[in-house]
C-alpha positions in Angstrom: 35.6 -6.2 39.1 33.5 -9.0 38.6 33.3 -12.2 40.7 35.0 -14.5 38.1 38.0 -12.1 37.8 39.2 -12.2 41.2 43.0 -10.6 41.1 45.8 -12.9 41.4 47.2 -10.7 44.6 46.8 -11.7 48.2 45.8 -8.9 50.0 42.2 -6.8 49.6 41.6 -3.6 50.6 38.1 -3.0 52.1 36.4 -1.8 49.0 37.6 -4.7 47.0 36.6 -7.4 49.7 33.2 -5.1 49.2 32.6 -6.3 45.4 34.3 -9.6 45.9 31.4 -10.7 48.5 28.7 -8.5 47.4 28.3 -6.4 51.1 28.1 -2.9 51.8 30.9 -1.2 53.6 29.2 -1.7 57.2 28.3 -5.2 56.7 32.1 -5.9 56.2 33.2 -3.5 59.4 30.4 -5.4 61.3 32.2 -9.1 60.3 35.2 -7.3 61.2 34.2 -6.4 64.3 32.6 -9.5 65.2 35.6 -11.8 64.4 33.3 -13.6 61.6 36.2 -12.2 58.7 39.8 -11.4 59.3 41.6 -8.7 58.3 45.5 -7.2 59.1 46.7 -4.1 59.2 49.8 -2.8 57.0 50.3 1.1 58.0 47.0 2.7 58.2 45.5 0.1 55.6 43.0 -2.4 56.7 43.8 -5.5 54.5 42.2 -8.8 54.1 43.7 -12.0 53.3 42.4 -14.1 50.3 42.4 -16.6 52.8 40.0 -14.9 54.9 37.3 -14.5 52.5 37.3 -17.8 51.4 37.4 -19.0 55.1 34.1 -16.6 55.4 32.8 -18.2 52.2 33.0 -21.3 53.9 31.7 -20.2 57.5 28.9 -19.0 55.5 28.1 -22.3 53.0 28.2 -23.8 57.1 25.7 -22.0 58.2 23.2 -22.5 55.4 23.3 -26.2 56.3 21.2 -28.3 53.8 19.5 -25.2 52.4 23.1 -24.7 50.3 22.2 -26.1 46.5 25.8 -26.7 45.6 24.4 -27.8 41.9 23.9 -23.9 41.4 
């Protein structure tokens, strides 16, 4: 899956929250963990919300400050 094709749907399994933000596995249970990125849990399936990443996006883009070259 590439980063311009991001799925209509709502909900992202680990592994697809993995490609969609570039991290390894642990790096995402770490943000998990931490309370930096959301998830919910449906079953036994750990999901996470669109809205999450994009709030992580953002939380991120924050962080950077004035380093962030939004022209890129």
């Amino acid at each position: 899956m590439k980063f311009d094709e991001v799925p209509p749907w709502r909900l992202f399994r680990v592994s697809e929250a993995m490609v969609l933000l570039s991290m390894s596995r642990s790096v995402i249970y770490e943000q998990l963990r931490s309370g930096r990125l959301c998830s919910v849990h449906q079953g036994r399936a750990r999901l996470i919300p669109a809205s999450a990443i994009a709030d992580y996006v953002q939380l991120l883009t924050d962080e950077t400050g004035d380093r962030y070259d939004r022209s890129a």
